[in-house]
PASEBA-1860 file (N, C-alpha, C; in nm, 3 decimals):
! residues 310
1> XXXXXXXX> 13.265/34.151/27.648/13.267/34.025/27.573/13.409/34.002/27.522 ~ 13.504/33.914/27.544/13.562/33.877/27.481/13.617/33.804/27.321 ~ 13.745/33.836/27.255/13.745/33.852/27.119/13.619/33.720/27.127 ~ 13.723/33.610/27.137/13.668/33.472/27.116/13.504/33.438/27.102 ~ 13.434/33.498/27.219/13.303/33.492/27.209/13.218/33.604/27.099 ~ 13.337/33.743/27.117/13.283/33.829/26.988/13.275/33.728/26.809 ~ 13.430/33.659/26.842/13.430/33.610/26.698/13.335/33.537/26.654 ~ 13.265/33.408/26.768/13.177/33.323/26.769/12.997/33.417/26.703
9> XXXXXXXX> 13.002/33.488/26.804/12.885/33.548/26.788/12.871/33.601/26.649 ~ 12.983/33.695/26.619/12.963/33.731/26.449/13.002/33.626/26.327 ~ 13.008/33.512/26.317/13.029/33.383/26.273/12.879/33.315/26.308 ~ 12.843/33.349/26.358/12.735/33.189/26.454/12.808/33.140/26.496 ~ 12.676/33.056/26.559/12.738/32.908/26.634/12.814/32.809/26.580 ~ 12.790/32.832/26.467/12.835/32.700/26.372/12.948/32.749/26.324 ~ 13.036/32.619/26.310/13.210/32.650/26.286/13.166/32.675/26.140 ~ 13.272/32.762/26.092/13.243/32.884/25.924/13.391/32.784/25.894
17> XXXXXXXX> 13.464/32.801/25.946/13.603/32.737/25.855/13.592/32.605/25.790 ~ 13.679/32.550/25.728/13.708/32.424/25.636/13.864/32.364/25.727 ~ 13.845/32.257/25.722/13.930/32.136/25.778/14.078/32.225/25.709 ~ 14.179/32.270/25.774/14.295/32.266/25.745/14.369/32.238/25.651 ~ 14.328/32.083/25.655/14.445/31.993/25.567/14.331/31.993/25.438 ~ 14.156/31.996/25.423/14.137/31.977/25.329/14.140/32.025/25.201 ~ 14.200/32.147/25.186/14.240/32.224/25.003/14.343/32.088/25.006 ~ 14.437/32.058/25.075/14.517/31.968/25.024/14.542/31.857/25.042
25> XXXXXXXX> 14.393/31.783/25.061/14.364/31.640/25.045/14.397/31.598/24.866 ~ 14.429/31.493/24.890/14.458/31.467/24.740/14.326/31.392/24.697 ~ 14.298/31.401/24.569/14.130/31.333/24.477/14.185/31.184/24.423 ~ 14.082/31.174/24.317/14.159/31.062/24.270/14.092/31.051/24.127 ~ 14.106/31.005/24.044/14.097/30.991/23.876/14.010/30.880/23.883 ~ 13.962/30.832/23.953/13.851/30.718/23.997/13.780/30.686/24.079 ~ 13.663/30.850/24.090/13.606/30.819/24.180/13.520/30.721/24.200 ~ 13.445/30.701/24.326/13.317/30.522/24.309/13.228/30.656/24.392
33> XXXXXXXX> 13.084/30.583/24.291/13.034/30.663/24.355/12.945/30.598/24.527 ~ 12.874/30.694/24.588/12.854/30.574/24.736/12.792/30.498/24.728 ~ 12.791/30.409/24.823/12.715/30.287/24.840/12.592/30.366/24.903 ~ 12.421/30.306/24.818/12.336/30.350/24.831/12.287/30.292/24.989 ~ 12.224/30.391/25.062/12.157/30.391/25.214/12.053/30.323/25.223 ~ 12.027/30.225/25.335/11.979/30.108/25.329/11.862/30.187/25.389 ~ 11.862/30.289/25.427/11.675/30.357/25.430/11.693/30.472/25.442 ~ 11.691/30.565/25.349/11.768/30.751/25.320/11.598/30.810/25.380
41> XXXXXXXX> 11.506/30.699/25.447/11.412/30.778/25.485/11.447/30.861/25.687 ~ 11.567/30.730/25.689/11.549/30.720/25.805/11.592/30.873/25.934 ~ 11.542/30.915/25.985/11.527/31.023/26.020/11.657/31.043/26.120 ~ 11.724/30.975/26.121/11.865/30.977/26.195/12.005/30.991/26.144 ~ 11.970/30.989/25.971/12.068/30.967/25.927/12.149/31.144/25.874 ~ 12.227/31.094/25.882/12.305/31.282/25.862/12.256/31.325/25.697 ~ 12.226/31.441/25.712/12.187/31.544/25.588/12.322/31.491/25.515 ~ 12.420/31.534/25.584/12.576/31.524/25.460/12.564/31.414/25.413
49> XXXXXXXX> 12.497/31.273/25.428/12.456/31.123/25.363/12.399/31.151/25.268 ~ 12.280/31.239/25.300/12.138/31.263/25.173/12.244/31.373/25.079 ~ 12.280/31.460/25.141/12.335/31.530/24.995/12.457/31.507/24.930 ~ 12.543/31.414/25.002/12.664/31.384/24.943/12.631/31.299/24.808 ~ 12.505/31.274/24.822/12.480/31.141/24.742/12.416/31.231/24.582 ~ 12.390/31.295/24.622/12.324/31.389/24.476/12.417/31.440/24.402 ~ 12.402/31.376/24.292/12.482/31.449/24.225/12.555/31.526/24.063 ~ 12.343/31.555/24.071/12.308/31.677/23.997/12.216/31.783/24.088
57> XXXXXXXX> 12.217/31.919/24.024/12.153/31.988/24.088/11.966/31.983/24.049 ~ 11.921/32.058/24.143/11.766/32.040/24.136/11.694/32.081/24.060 ~ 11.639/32.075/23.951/11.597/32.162/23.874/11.510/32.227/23.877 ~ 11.500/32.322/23.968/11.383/32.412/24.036/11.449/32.550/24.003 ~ 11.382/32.670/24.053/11.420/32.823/23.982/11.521/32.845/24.102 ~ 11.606/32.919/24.075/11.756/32.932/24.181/11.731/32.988/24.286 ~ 11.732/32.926/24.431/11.748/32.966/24.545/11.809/32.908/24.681 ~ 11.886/32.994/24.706/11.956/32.991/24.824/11.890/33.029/24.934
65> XXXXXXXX> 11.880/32.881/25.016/11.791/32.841/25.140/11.828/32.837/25.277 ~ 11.804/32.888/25.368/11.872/32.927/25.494/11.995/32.969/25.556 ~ 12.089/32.886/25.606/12.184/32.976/25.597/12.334/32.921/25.601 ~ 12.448/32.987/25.530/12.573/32.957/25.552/12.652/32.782/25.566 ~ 12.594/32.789/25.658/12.608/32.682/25.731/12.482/32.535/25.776 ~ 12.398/32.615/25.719/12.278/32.524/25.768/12.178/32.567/25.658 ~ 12.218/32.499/25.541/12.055/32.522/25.427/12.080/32.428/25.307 ~ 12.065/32.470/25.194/12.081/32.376/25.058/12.057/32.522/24.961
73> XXXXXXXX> 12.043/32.441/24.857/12.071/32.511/24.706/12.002/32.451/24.594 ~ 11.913/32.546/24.544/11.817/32.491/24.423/11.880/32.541/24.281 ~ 11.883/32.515/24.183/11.926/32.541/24.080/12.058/32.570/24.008 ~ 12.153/32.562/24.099/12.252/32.545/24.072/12.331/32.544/23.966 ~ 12.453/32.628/23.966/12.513/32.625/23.839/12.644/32.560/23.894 ~ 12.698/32.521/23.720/12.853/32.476/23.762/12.970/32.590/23.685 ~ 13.074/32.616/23.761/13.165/32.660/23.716/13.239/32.591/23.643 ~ 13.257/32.602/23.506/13.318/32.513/23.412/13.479/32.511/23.434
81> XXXXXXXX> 13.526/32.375/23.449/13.634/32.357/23.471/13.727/32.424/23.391 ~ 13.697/32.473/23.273/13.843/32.548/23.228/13.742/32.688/23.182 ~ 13.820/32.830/23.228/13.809/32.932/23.191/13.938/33.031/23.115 ~ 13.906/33.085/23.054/14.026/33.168/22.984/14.118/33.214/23.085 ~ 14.010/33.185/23.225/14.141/33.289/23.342/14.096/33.196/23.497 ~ 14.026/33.074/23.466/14.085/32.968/23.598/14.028/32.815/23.552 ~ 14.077/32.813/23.640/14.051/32.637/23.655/14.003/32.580/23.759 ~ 13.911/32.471/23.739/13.886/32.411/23.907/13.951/32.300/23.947
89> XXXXXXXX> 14.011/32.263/24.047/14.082/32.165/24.119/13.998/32.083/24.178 ~ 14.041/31.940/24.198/13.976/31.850/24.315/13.818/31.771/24.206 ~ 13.866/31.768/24.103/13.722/31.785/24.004/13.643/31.620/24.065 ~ 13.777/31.540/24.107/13.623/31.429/24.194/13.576/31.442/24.319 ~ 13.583/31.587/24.329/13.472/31.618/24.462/13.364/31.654/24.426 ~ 13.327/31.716/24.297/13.208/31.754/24.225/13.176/31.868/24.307 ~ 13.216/31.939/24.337/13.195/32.071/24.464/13.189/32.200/24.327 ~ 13.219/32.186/24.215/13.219/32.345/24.210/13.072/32.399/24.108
97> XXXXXXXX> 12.959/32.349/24.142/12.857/32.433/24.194/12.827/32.564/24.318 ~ 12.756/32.678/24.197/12.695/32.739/24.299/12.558/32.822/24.284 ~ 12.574/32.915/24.350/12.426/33.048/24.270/12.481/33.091/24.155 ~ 12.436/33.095/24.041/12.469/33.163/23.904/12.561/33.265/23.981 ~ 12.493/33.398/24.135/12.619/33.516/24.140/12.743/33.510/24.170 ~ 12.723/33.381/24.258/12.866/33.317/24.281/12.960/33.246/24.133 ~ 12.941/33.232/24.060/12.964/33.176/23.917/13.021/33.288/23.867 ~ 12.916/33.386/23.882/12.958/33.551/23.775/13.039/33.604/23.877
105> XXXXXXXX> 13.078/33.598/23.967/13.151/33.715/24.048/13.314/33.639/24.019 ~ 13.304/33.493/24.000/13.436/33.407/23.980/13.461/33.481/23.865 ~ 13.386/33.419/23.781/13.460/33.454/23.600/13.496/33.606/23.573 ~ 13.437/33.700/23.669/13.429/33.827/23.697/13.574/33.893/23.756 ~ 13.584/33.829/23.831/13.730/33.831/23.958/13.871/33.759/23.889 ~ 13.841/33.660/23.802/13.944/33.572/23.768/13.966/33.660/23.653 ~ 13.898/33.752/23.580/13.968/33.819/23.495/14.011/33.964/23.570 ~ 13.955/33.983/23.622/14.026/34.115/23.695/14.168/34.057/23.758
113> XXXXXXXX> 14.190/33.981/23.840/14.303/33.978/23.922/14.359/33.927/23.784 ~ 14.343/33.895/23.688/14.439/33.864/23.527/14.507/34.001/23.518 ~ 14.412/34.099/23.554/14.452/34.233/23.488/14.546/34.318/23.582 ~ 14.511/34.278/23.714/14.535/34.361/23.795/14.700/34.350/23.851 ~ 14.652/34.180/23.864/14.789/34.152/23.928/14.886/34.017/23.901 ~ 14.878/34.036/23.742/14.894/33.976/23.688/14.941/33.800/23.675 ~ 14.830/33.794/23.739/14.818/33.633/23.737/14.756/33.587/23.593 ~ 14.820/33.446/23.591/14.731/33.412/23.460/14.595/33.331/23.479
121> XXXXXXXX> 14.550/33.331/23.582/14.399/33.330/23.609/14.432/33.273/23.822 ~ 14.266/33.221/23.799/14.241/33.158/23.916/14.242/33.015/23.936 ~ 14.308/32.930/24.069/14.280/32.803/24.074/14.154/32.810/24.176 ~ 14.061/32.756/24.185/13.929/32.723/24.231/13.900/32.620/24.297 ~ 13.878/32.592/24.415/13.856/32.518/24.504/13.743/32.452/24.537 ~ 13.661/32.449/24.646/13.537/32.364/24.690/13.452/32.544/24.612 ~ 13.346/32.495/24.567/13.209/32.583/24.613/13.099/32.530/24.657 ~ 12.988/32.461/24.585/12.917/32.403/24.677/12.857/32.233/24.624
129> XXXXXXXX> 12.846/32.173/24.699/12.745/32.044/24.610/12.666/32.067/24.497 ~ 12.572/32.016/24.452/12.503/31.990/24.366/12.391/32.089/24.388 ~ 12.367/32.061/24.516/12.247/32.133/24.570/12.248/32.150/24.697 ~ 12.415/32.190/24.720/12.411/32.243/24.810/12.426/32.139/24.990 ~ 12.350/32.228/25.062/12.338/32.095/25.201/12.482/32.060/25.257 ~ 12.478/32.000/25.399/12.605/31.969/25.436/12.664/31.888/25.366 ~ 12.808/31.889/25.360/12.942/31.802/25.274/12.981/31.668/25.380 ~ 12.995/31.573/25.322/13.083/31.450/25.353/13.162/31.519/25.456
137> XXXXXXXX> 13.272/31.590/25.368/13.401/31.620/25.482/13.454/31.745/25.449 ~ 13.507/31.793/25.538/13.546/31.924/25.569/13.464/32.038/25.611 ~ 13.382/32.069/25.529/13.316/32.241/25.566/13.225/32.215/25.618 ~ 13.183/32.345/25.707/13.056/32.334/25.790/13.005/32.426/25.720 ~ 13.063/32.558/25.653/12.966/32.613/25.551/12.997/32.559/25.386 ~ 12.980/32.651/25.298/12.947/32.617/25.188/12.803/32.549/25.118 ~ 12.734/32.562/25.227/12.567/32.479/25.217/12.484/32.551/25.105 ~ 12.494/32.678/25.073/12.381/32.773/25.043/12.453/32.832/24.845
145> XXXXXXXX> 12.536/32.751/24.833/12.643/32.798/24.693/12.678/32.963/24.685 ~ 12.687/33.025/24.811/12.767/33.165/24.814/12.887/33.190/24.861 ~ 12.958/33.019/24.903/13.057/33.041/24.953/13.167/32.952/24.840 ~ 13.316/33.027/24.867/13.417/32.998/24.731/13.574/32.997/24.800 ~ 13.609/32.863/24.766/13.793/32.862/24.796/13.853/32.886/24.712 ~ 13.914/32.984/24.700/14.042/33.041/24.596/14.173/33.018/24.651 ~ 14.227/32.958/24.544/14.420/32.921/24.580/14.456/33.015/24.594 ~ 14.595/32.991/24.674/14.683/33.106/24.713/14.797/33.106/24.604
153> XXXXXXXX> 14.783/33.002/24.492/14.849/32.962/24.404/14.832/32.993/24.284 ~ 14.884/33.109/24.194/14.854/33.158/24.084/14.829/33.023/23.972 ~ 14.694/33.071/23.898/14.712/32.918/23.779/14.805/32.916/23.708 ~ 14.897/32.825/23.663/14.959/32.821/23.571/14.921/32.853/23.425 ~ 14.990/32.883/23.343/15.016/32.979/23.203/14.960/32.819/23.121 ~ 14.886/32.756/23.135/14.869/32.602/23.054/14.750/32.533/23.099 ~ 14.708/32.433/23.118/14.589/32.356/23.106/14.644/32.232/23.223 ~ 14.639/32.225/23.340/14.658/32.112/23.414/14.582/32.009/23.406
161> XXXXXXXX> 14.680/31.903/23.392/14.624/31.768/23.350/14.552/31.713/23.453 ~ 14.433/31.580/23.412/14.363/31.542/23.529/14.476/31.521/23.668 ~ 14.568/31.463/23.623/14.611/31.420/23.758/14.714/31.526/23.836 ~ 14.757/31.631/23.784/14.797/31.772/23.855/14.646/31.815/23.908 ~ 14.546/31.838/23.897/14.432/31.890/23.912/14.382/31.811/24.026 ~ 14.411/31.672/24.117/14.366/31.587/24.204/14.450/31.607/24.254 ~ 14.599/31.608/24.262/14.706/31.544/24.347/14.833/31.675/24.368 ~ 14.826/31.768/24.285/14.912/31.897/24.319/14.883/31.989/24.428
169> XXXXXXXX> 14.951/32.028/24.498/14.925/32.124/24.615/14.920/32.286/24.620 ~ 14.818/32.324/24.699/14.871/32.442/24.679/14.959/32.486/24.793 ~ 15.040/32.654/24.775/15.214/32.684/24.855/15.143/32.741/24.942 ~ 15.178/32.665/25.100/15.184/32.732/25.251/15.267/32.863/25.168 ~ 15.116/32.941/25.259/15.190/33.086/25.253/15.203/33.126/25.434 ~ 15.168/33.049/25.515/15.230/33.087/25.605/15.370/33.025/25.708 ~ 15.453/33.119/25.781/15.562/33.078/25.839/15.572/32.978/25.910 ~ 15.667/32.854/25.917/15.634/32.779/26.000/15.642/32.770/26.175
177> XXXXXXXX> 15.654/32.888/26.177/15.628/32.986/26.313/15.513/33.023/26.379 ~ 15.412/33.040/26.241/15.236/33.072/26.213/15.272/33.204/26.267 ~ 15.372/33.302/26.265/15.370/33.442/26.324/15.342/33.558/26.221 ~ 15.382/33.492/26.127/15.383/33.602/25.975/15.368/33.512/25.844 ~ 15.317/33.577/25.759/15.356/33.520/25.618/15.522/33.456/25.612 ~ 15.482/33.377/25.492/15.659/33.329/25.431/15.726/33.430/25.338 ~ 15.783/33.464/25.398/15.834/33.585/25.260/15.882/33.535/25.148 ~ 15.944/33.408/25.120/15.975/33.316/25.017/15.868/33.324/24.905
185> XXXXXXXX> 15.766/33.304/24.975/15.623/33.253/24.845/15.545/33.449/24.870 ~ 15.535/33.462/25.000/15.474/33.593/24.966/15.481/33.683/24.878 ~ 15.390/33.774/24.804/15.467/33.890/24.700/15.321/33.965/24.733 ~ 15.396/34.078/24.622/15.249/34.192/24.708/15.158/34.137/24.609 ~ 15.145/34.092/24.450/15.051/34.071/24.381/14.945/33.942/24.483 ~ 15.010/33.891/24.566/14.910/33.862/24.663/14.766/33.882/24.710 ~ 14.870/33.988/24.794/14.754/34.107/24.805/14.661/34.212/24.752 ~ 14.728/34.226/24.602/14.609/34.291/24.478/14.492/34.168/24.464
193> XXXXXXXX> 14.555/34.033/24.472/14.420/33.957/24.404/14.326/33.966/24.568 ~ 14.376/33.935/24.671/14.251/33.967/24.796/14.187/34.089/24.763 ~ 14.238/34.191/24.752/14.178/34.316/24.766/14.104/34.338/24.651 ~ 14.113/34.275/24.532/14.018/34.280/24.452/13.939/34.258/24.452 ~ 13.890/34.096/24.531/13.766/34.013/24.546/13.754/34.089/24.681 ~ 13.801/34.190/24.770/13.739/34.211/24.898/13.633/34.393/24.804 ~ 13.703/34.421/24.703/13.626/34.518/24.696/13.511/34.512/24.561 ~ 13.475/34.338/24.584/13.354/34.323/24.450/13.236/34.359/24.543
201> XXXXXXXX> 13.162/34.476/24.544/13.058/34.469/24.601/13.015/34.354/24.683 ~ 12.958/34.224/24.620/12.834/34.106/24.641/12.949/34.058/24.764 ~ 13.050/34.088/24.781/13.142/33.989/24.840/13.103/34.049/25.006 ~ 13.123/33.993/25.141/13.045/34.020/25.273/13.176/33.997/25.299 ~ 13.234/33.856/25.313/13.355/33.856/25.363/13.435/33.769/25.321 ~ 13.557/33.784/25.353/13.729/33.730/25.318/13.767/33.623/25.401 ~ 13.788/33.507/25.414/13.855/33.422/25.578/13.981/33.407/25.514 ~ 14.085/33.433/25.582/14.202/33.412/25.550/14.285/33.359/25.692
209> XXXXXXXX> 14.423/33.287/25.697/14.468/33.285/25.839/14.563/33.393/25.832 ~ 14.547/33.434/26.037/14.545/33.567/26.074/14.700/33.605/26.015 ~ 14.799/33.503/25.976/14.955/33.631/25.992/14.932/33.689/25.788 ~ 14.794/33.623/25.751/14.765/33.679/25.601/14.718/33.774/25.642 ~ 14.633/33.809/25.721/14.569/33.921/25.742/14.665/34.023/25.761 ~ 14.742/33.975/25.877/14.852/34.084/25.940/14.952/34.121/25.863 ~ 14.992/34.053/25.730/15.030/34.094/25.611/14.991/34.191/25.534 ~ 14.830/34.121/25.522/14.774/34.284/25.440/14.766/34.406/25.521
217> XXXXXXXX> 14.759/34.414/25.674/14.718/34.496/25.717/14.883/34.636/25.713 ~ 14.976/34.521/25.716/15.119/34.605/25.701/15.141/34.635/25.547 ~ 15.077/34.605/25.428/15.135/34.618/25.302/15.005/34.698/25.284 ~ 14.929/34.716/25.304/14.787/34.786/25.187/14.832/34.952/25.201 ~ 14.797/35.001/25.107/14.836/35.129/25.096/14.674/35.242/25.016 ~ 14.656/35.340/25.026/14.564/35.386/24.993/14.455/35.361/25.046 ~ 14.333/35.326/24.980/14.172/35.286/25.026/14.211/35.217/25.099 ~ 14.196/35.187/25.211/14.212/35.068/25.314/14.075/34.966/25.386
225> XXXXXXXX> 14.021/35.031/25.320/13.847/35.023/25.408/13.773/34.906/25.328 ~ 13.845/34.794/25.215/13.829/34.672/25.208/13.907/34.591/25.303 ~ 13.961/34.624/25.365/14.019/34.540/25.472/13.932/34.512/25.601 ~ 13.807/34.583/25.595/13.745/34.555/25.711/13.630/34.375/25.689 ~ 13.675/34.371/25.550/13.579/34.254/25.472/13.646/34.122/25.534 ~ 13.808/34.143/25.582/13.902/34.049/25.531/13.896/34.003/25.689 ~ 13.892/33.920/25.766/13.863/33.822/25.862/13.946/33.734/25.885 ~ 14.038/33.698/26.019/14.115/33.591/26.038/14.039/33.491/26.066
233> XXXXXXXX> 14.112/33.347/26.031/14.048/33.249/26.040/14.100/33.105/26.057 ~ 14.094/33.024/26.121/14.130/32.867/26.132/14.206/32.818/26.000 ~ 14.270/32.786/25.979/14.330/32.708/25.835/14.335/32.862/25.756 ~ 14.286/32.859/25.626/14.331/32.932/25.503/14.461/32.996/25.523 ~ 14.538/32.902/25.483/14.680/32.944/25.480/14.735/32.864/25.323 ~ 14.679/32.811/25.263/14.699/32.787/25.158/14.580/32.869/25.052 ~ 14.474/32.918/25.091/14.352/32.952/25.033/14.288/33.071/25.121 ~ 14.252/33.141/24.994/14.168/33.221/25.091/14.015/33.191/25.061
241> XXXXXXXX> 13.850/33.220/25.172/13.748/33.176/25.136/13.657/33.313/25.099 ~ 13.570/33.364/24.990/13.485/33.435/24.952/13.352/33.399/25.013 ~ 13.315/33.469/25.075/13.157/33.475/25.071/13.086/33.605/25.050 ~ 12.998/33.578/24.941/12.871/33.700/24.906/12.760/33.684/24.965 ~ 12.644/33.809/24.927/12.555/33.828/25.074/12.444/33.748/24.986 ~ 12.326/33.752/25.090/12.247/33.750/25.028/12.197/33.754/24.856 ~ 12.176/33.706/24.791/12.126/33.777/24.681/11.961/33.842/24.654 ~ 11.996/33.957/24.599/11.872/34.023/24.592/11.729/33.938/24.570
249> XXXXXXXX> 11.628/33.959/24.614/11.538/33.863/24.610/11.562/33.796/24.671 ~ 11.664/33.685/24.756/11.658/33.564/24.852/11.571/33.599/24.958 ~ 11.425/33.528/24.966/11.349/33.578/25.113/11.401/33.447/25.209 ~ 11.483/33.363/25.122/11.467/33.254/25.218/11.647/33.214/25.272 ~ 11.717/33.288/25.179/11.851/33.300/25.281/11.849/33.409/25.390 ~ 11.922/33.332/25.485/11.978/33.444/25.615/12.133/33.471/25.609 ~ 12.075/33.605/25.621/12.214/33.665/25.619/12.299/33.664/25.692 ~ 12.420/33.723/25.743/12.533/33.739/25.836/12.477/33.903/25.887
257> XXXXXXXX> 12.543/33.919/25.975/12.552/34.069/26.038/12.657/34.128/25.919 ~ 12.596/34.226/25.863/12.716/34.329/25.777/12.869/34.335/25.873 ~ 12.936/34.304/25.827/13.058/34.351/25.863/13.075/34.496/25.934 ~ 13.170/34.531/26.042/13.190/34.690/26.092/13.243/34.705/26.005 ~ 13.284/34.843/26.007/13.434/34.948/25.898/13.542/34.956/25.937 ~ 13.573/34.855/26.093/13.688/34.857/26.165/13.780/34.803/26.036 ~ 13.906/34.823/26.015/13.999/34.776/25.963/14.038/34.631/26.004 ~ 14.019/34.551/26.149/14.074/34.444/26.239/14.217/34.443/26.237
265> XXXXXXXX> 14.297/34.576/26.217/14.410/34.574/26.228/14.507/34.580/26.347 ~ 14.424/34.613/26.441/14.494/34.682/26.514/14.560/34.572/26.636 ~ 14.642/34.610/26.711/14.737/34.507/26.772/14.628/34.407/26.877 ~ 14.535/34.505/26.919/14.439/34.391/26.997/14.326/34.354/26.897 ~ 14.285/34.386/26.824/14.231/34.285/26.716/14.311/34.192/26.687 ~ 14.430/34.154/26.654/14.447/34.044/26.624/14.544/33.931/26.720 ~ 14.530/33.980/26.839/14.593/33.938/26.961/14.580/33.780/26.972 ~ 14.438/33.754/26.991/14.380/33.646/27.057/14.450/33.540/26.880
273> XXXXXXXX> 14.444/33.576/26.795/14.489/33.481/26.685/14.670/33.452/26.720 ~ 14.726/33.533/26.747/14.855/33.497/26.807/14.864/33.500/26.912 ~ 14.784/33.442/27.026/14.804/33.377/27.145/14.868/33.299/27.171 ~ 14.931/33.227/27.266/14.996/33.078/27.271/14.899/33.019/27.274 ~ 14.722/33.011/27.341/14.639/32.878/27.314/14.609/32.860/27.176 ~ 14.621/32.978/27.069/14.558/32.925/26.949/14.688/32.883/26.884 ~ 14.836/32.938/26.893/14.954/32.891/26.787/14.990/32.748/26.866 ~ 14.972/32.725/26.972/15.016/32.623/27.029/14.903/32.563/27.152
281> XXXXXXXX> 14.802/32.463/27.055/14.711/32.424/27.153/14.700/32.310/27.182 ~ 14.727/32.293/27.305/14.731/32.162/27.419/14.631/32.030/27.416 ~ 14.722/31.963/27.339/14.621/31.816/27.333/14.496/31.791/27.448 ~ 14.368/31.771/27.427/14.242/31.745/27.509/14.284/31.628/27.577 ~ 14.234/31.628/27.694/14.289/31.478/27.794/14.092/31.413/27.776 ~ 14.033/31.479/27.738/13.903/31.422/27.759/13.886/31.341/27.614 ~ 13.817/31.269/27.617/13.770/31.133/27.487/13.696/31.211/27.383 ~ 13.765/31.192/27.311/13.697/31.238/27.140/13.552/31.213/27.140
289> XXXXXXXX> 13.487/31.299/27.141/13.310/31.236/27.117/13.315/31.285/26.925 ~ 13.266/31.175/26.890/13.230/31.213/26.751/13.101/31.325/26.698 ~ 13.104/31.429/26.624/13.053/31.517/26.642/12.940/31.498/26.543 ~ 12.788/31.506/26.571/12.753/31.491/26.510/12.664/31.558/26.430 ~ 12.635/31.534/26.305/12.561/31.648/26.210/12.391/31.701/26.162 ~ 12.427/31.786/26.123/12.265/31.800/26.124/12.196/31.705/26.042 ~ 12.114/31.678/26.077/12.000/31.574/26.002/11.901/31.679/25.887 ~ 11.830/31.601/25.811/11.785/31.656/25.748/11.678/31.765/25.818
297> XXXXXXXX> 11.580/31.687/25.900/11.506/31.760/25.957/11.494/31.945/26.040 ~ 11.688/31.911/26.085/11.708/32.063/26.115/11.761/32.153/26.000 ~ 11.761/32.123/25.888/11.723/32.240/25.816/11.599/32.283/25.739 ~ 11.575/32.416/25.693/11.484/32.443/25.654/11.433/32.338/25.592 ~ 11.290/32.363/25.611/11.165/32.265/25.587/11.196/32.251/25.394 ~ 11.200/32.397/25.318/11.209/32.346/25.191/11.340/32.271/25.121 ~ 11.490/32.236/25.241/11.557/32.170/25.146/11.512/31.997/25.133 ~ 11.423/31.946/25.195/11.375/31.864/25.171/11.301/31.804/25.021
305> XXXXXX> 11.216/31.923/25.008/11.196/31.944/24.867/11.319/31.940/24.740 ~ 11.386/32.014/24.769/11.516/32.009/24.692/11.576/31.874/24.711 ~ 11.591/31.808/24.796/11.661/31.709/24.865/11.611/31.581/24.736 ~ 11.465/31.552/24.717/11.398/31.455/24.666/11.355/31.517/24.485 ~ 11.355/31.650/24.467/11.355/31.677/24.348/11.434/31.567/24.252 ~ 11.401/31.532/24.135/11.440/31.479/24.026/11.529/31.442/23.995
END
């Protein structure tokens, strides 16, 4: 089997990454909310319609419903925009809902990497809708509130104002070569805050892009065997993405395959990410088909329930 089809297979079918450019789409200080669907019964219309549009969570007992990429989210918590040790960005996307463990493993992590490597907290990215379900734009996961974008951008020592918090960027940390990190913005406290969140238990895996990986894999020193968590990936070059497993009791999330103990360090592990088709890939001569999304119907039968809750 080849990497490519290996990578696919331990991912699913379904694309796991987030749109590139979207950590650094800019928000806006006025959002509108959508124009209501002229029949949200209608069985054609994309799930990301029905859940973009919610926007409180369900008030049912907390569970995370099928999978990754393909489920919703009952009960939902929000990560409060200001913590002693992060902040959330992008605040008119309304994204930073998730499972209460995803909540506690943030406020959990954002004070450790305070301690560790001395950042003065975390900037915080997409986590999940309201309740979860496919997004408007960008991610194909984040459906199930176990998945989390963390900046590559230490928070600042202060309180960012609404409009730094919509419209500030976070620093390409990779070369504009895509062969290695930037050594400019790189530093090793970098790599203390990954390796912290790669060695919180609940955490399954790391997506980062590959010359981050190939960074940590040349700087980590000692325990090395959280590095097998840490995963190259499409975009995160400004961000890296968290995902935790299952939570205990979920009968109704599906899990991922546990991760191996391989390190993915090694020169043919990370080959196929510095290929010439992936650093340099050749415009399609065939016609853009617009891609289209799951409907409500293909996900589990109970986010429907959630879907129409209260």
């Amino acid at each position: 089997m080849n990497r490519r089809v290996l990578l696919m297979t331990l991912c699913s079918a379904a694309v796991l990454w987030a749109h590139p450019a979207l950590a650094q789409d800019k928000g806006t200080l006025d959002p509108k909310p959508l124009p209501p669907l002229a029949n949200p019964n209608d069985p054609h219309i994309g799930a990301k319609e029905l859940f973009g549009r919610r926007t409180l969570p369900a008030p049912l007992a907390v569970r995370s419903i099928g999978f990754y990429a393909k489920g919703c989210l009952a009960g939902a918590q929000a990560l409060p925009i200001n913590g002693k040790t992060w902040q959330v960005m992008r605040l008119s996307r309304n994204r930073n809902w998730a499972h209460p463990d995803m909540i506690a493993l943030l406020e959990r992590l954002s004070d450790k990497v305070h301690q560790v490597a001395g950042w003065p907290g975390l900037l915080v990215g997409d986590l999940s809708q309201p309740r979860g379900g496919p997004m408007l734009t960008g991610h194909a996961s984040h459906q199930v509130g176990l998945d989390a974008d963390i900046w590559l951008t230490p928070m600042p020592d202060r309180e960012l104002a609404p409009e730094e918090r919509e419209e500030m960027s976070a620093v390409m940390m990779v070369r504009p070569d895509r062969l290695d990190i930037d050594p400019k913005v790189w530093t090793p406290s970098h790599l203390l805050v990954i390796r912290a969140a790669a060695q919180e238990p609940a955490v399954e895996r790391i997506f980062v892009n590959a010359a981050i990986k190939k960074a940590l894999c040349r700087e980590a020193k000692g325990d090395r065997s959280w590095l097998s968590k840490v995963r190259p990936m499409y975009g995160h070059d400004y961000h890296f993405h968290v995902r935790i497993k299952c939570p205990a009791g979920s009968s109704e999330c599906q899990p991922q395959p546990p991760p191996s103990d391989n390190e993915g360090c090694s020169a043919g592990d990370l080959a196929y990410w510095f290929s010439e088709p992936v650093l340099h890939p050749k415009p399609s001569t065939a016609p853009v088909k617009p891609r289209r999304g799951l409907t409500l119907a293909e996900l589990p039968a109970a986010c429907r329930q959630i879907l129409i809750a209260p």
